[in-house]
PLY file of the C-alpha trace (Angstrom):
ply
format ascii 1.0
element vertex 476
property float x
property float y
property float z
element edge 475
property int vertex1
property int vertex2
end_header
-20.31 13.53 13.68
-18.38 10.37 13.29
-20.50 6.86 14.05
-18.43 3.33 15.49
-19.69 0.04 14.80
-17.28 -2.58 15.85
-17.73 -5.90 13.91
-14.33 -7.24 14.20
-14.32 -7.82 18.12
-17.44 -9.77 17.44
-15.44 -12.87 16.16
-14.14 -13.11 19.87
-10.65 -12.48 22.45
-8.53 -14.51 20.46
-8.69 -12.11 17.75
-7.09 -9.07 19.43
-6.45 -7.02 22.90
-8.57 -4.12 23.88
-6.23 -1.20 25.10
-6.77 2.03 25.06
-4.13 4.65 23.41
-1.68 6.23 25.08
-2.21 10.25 25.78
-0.29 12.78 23.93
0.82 15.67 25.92
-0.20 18.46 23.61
-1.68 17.27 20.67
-1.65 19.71 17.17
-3.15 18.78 13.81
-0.90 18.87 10.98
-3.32 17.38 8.07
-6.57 16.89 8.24
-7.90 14.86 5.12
-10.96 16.80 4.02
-12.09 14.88 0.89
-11.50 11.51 2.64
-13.78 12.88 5.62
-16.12 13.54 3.08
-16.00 10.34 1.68
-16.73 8.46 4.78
-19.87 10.92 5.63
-17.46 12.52 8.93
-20.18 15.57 9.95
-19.47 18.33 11.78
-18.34 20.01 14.52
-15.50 17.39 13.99
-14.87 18.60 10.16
-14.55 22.10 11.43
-12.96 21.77 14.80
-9.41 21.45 14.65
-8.86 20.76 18.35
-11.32 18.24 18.33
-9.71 16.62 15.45
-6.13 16.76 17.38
-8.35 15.18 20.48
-9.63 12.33 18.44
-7.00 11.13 16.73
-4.21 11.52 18.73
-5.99 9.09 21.29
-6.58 11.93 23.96
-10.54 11.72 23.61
-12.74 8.85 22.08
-15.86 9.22 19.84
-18.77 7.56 21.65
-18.81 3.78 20.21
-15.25 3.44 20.04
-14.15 0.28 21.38
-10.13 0.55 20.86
-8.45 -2.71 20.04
-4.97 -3.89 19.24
-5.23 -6.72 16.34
-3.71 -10.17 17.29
-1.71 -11.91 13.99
1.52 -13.45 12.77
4.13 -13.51 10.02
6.85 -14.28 7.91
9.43 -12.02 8.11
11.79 -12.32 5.20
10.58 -15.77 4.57
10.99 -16.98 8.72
7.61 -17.10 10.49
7.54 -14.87 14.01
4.14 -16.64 15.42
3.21 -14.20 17.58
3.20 -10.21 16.42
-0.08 -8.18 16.40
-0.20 -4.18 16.43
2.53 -2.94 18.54
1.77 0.45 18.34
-1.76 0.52 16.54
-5.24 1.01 17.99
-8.64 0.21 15.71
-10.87 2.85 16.91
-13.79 1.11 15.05
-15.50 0.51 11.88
-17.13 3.37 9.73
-19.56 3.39 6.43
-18.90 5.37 4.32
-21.56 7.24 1.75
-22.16 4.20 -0.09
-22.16 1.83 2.90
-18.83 0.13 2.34
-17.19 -0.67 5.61
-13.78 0.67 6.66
-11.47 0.54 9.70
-10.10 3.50 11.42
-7.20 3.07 12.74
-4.40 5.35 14.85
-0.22 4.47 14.44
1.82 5.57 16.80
-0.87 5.48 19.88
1.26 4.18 22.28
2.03 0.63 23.59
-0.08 -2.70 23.65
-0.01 -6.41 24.27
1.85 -7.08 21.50
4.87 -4.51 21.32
7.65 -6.71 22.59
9.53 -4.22 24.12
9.02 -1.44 21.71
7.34 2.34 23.01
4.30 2.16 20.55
5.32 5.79 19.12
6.08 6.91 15.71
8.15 9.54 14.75
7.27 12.21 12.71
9.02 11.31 9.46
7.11 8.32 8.91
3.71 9.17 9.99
3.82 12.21 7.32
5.50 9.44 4.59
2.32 6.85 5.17
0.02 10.30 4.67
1.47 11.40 1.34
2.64 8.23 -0.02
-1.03 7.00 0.76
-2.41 10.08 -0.76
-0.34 9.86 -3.96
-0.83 6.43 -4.79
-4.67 6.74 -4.36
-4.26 9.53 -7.03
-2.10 7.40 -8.86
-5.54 4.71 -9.01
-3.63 1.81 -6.81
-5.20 0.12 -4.38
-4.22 1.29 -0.98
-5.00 2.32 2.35
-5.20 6.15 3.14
-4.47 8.64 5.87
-7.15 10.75 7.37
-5.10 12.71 10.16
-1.68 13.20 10.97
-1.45 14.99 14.32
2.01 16.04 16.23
1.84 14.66 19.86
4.45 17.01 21.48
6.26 14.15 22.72
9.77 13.24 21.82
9.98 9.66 20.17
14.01 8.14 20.69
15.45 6.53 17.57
18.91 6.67 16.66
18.29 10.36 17.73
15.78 12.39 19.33
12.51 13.12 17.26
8.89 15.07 17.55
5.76 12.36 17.56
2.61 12.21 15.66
0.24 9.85 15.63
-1.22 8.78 11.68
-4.73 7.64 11.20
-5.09 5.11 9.05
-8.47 4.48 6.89
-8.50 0.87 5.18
-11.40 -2.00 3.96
-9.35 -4.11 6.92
-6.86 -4.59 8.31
-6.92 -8.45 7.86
-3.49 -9.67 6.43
-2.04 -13.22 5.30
-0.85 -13.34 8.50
-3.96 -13.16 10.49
-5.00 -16.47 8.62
-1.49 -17.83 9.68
-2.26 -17.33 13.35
-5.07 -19.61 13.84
-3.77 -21.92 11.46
-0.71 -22.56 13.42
-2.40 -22.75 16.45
-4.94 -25.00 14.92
-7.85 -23.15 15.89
-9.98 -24.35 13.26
-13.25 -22.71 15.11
-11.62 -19.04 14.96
-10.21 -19.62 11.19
-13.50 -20.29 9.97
-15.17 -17.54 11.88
-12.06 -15.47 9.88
-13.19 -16.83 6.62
-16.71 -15.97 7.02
-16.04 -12.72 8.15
-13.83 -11.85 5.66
-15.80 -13.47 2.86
-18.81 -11.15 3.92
-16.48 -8.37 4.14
-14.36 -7.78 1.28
-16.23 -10.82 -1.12
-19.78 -11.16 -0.39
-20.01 -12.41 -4.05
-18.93 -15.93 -2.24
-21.20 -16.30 -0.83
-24.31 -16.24 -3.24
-22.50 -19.40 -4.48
-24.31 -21.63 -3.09
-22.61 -24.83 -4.51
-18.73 -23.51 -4.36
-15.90 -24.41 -2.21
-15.74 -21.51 0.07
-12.23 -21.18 1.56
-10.89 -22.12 -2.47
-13.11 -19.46 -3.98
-11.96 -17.17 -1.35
-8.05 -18.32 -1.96
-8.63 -17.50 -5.87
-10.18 -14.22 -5.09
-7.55 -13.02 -2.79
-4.91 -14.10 -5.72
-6.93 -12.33 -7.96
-6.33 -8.66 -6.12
-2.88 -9.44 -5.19
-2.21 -9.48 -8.75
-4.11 -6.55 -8.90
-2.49 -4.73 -6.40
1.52 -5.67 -7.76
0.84 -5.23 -11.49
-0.46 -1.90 -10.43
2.87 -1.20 -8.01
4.50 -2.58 -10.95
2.85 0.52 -13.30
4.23 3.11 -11.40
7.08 1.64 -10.23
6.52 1.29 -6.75
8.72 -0.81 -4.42
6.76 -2.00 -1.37
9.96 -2.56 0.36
8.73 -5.25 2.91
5.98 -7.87 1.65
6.05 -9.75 4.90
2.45 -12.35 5.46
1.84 -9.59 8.32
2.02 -6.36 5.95
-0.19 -7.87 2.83
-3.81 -7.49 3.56
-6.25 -10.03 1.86
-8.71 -6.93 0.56
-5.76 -6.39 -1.63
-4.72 -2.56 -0.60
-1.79 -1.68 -0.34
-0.84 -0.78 3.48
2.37 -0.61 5.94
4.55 2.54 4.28
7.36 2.32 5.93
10.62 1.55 3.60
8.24 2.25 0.51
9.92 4.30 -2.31
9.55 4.46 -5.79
12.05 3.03 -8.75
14.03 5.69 -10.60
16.15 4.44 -13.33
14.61 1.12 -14.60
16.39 -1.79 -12.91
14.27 -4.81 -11.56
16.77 -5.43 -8.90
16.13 -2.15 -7.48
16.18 -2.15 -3.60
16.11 0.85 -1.55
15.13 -1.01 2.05
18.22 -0.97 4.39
16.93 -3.89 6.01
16.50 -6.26 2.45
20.02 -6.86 2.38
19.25 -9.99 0.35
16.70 -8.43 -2.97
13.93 -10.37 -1.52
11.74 -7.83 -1.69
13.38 -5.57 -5.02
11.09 -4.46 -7.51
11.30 -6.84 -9.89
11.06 -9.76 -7.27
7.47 -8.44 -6.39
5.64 -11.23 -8.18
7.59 -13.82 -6.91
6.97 -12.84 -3.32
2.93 -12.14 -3.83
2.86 -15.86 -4.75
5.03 -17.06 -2.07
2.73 -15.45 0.10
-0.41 -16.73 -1.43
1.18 -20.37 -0.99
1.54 -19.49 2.15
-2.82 -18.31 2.55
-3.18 -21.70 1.19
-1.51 -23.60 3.68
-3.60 -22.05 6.26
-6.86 -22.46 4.59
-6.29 -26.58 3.75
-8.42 -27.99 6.77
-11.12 -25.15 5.62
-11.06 -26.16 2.03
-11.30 -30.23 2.23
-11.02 -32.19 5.45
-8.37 -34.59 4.11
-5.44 -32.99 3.27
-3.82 -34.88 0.04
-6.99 -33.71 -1.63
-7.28 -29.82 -0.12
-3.47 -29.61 -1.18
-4.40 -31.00 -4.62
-7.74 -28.65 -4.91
-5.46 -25.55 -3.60
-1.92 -26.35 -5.92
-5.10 -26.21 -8.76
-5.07 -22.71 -7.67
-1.91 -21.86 -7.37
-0.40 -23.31 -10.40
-2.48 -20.60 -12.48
-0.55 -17.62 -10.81
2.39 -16.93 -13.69
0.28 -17.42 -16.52
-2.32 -15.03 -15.17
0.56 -12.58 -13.97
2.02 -12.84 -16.90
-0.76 -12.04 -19.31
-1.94 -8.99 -16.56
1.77 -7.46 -16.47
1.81 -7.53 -20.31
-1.81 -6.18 -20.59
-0.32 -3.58 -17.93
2.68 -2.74 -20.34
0.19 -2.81 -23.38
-1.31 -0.06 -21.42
1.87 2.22 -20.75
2.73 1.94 -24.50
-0.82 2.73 -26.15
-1.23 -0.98 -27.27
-4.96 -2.24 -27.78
-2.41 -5.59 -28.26
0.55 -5.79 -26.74
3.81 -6.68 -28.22
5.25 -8.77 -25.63
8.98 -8.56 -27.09
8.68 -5.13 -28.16
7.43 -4.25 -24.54
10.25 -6.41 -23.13
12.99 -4.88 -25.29
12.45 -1.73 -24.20
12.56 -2.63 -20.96
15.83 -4.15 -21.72
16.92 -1.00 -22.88
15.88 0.96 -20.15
17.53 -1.47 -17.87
20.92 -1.53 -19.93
21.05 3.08 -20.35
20.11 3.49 -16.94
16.89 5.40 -17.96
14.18 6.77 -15.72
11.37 4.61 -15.38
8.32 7.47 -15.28
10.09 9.78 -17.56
10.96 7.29 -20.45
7.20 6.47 -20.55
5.97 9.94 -20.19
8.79 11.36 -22.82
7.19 8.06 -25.11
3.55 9.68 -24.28
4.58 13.43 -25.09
6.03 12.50 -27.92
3.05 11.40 -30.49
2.30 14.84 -30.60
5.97 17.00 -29.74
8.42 16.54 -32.92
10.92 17.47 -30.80
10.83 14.87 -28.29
10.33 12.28 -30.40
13.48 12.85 -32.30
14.83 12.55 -28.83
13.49 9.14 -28.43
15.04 7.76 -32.17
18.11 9.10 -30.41
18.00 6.99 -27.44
15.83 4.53 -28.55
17.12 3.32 -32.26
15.23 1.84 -34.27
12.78 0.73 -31.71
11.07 3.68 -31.28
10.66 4.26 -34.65
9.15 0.41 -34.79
6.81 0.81 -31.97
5.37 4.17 -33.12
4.81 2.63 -36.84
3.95 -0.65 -36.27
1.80 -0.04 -33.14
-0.27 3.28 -33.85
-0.13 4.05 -30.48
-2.94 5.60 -28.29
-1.84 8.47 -26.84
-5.22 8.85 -24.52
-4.14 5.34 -23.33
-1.18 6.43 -22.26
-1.82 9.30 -20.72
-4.12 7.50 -18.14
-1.00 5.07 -17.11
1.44 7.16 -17.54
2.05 9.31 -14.77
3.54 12.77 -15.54
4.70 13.37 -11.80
5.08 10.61 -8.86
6.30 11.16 -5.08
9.71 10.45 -5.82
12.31 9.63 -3.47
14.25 12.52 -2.98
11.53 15.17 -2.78
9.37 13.17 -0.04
13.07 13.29 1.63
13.32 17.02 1.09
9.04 17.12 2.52
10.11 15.14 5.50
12.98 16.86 6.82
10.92 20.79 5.75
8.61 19.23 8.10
10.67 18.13 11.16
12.63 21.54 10.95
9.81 23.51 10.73
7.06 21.68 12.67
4.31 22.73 10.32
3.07 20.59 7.10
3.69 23.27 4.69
6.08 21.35 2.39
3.65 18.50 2.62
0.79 20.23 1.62
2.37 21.68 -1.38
3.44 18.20 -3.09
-0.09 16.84 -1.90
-1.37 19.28 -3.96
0.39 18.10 -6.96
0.25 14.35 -6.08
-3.53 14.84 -6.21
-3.12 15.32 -9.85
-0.21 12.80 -11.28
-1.59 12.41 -14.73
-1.97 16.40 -15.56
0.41 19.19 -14.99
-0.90 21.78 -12.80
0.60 24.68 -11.17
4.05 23.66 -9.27
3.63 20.00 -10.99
7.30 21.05 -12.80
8.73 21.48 -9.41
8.27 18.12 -8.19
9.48 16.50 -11.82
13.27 16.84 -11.86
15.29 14.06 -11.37
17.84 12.73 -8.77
21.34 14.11 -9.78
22.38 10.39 -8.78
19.82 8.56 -9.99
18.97 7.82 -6.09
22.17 5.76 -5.64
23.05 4.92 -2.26
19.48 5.81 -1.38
17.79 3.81 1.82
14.54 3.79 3.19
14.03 2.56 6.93
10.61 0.67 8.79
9.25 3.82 10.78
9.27 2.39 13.75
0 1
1 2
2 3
3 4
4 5
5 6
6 7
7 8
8 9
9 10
10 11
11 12
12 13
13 14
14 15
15 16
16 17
17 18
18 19
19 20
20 21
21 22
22 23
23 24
24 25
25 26
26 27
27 28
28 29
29 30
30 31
31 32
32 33
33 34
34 35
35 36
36 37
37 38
38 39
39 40
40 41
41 42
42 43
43 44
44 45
45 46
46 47
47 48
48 49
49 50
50 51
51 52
52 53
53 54
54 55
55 56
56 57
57 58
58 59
59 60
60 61
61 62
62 63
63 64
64 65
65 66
66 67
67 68
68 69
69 70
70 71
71 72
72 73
73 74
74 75
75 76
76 77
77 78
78 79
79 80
80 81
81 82
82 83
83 84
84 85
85 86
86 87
87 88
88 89
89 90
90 91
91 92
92 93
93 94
94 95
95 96
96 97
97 98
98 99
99 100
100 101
101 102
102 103
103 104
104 105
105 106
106 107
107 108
108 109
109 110
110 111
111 112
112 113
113 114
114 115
115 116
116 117
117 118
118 119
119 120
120 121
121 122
122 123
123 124
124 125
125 126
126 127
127 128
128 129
129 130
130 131
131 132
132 133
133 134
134 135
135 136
136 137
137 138
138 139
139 140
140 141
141 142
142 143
143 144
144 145
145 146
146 147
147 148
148 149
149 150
150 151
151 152
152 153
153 154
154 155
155 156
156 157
157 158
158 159
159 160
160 161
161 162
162 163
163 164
164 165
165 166
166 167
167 168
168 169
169 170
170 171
171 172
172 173
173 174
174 175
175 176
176 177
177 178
178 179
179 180
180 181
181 182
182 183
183 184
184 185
185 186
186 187
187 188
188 189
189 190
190 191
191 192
192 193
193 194
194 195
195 196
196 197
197 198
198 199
199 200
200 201
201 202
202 203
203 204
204 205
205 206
206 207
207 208
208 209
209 210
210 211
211 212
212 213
213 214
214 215
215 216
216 217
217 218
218 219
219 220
220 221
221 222
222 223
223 224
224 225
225 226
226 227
227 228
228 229
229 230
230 231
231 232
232 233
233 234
234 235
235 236
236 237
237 238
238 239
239 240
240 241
241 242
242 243
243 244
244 245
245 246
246 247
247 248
248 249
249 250
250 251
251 252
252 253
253 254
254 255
255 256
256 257
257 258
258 259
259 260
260 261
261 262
262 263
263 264
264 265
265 266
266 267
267 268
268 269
269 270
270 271
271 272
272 273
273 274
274 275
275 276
276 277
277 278
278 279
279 280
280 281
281 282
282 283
283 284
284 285
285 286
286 287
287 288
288 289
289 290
290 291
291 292
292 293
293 294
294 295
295 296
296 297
297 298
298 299
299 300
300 301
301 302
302 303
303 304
304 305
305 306
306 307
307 308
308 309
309 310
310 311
311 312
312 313
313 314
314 315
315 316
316 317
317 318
318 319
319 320
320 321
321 322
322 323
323 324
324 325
325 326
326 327
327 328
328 329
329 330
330 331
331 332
332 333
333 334
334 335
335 336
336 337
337 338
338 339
339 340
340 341
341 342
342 343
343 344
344 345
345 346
346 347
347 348
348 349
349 350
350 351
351 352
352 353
353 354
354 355
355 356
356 357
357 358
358 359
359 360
360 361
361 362
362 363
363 364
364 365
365 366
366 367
367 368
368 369
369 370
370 371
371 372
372 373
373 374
374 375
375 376
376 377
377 378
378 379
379 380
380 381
381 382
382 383
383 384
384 385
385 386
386 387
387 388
388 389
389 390
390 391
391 392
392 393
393 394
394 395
395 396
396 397
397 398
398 399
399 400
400 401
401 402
402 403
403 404
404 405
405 406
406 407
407 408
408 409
409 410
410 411
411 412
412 413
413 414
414 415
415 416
416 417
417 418
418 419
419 420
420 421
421 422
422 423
423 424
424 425
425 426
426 427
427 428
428 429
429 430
430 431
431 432
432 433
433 434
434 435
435 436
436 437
437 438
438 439
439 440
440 441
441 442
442 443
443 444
444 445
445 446
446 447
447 448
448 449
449 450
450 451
451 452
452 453
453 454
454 455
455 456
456 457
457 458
458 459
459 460
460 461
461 462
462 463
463 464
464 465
465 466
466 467
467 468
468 469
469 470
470 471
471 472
472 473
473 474
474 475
């Protein structure tokens, strides 16, 4: 049916709390993620028993093995460390393999309180456990890194906000759920005995490459590979224009997934100051700004590893800035390989990539549909006289001077994405109703964002205000 193993508690206490979850009175299954169960070899009766599945992950009943946990971390929020967070309202069940015997975590949000919820109820709402599920969903379509959503199940239990509304508990499938900031925790406390039991975990985990090096620098090669997939992970955010929304050391896991959808939300007209997080009054975490915080947060890995990478530290701070200092030229040359990409380019044209950004920026045009409209029209007459229109004499330069590749683009070029106001319009269907209907029917489509299929047109139309005024909130 469904087999623990439970690897992380073997690094020891200081790692996390065991609790148990919380009950949920009457506990109803919403989504069930078939293709993901299938993916991590789930068997029946649990893939066919609905009430089981409510059981399970909602808390109410544990599969044998399970050894719940809350994990212990820290992390900068907005730039100001908080040393001492953890999951307030998270429980790792355990550790799964899936068919090709790559490790995963599976865990449950919204299970009640812990040890580390600092005065909070451990709930989620509704709203946000069905946003993680389809925003999950959709990006994994999309082919970005992330994290992904196996259940969402209504607990029958009211959750208190600024108003009254239902539960559900989410369960969350990821390669860990190791962030910056659990390297931050023992480095502040100077536990150097549980840090390098971190490394070596993690090394083993998510880059047992490392390891067959048997003359490297472990925590540096480690450092470089985690930079590596954090580039990975943004320039690919960056494709689809997808705003994180808060990029705190705590929500940035080192596999590099993404993970933590709560005020996520995609860009609508290009603008790289675009913030739709009611809590970033400041831009720190706007779209364009992305990069800039991946490396901040990366500088701040590095501090932590330092005693792990060379025991004096003028020369692990020299060996790690030797690192670091290689970020913007290798984000830069990924982000324009990324671009290249998007406009059919075997070699991109940096300026002409940039220029029509600038354009974009300066008419207030829609990110996805400028690029899709650029895709469409290599082989629609129609919409490429469009494009001269709006474009000038640029699109005319990029179509004859490039010889696009319209196959290219139509692999990173996304004819529908979850925007803003239809997961709005999903979320409140759902709360009203109490069934998932509306979410199962732009799953559906999400599931396939490069190729129109029945209903895709529904879910295409753009905000009649270009999402102004629009703010997303942390589901908590």
């Amino acid at each position: 049916m469904l087999t623990f193993s439970n690897t992380y508690q073997d690094l020891g206490d200081a790692f996390y709390q065991r609790i148990h979850p919380a009950a949920a009175s009457n506990p109803t299954l919403l989504l069930w993620n078939s293709a993901l169960a299938e993916r991590l070899a789930i068997a029946p009766p649990l893939t066919e028993d609905t009430d089981l599945q409510a059981r399970l992950f909602s808390g109410n009943q544990l599969v044998d093995g399970s050894d719940p946990i809350a994990l212990a971390y820290c992390g900068h929020q907005f730039g100001q460390l908080n040393p001492q967070l953890g999951d307030g309202r998270a429980h790792l069940l355990g550790e799964v393999l899936d068919q090709h015997q790559r490790r995963f975590d599976i865990q449950l949000k919204g299970s009640g309180r812990t040890p580390f919820s600092r005065g909070g109820d451990g709930r989620c709402a509704l709203g946000p456990a069905l946003r993680e599920y389809i925003m999950s969903e959709a990006m994994f379509f999309l082919g970005v890194p992330t994290s992904r959503c196996l259940a969402v199940v209504a607990t029958g239990d009211p959750v208190y906000r600024e108003e009254e509304k239902p539960g559900a508990v989410v369960t969350r499938v990821a390669a860990s759920h190791i962030r910056v900031g659990t390297f931050v925790y023992f480095a502040i406390r100077e536990d150097l005995q549980s840090l390098q039991a971190l490394l070596d975990h993690s090394v083993a985990r998510h880059y047992p490459e490392i390891n067959r090096q048997t003359d490297g620098n472990k925590a540096l090669l480690f450092l470089q590979a985690v930079i590596e997939q954090q580039i990975l992970l943004v320039i690919e955010w960056m494709r689809v224009g997808f705003i994180h929304g808060v990029m705190n050391t705590d929500n940035m896991a080192i596999s590099g997934e993404t993970i933590d959808y709560g005020p996520c939300a995609m860009m609508g007209a290009y603008d790289p100051a675009t913030v739709y997080s009611s809590i970033d009054t400041q831009g720190r975490y706007a779209f364009g700004n992305q990069p800039n915080i991946v490396r901040w947060n990366m500088t701040r890995l590095a501090e932590s590893l330092l005693t792990l990478i060379h025991p004096e530290q003028k020369k692990a701070v020299e060996l790690a800035e030797s690192i670091l200092k290689l970020f913007p030229e290798k984000f830069e040359q990924a982000y324009f390989s990324m671009l290249g990409k998007k406009l059919g380019m075997a070699d991109t044209d940096s300026e002409l990539a940039t220029e029509l950004l600038q354009t974009m920026h300066r008419d207030k045009l829609d990110y996805t549909e400028t690029f899709l409209q650029l895709t469409q029209s290599l082989d629609n007459p129609d919409i490429a006289e469009h494009l001269a229109e709006k474009l000038g004499d640029w699109y005319m330069r990029w179509r004859d001077g490039s010889s696009p590749d319209q196959e290219l683009m139509k692999q990173n070029n996304p004819v529908v994405i979850p925007r803003n106001h239809h997961i709005e319009q999903v979320l409140a269907s759902c709360e009203a109703s109490g069934n998932a209907d509306a979410a199962k029917a732009i799953l559906a489509v999400l599931r396939s964002p490069y190729s129109a299929i029945a209903g895709t047109a529904h879910y295409q139309d753009l905000p009649v205000d270009a999402d102004a005024g629009y703010q997303t909130f942390c589901g908590t």
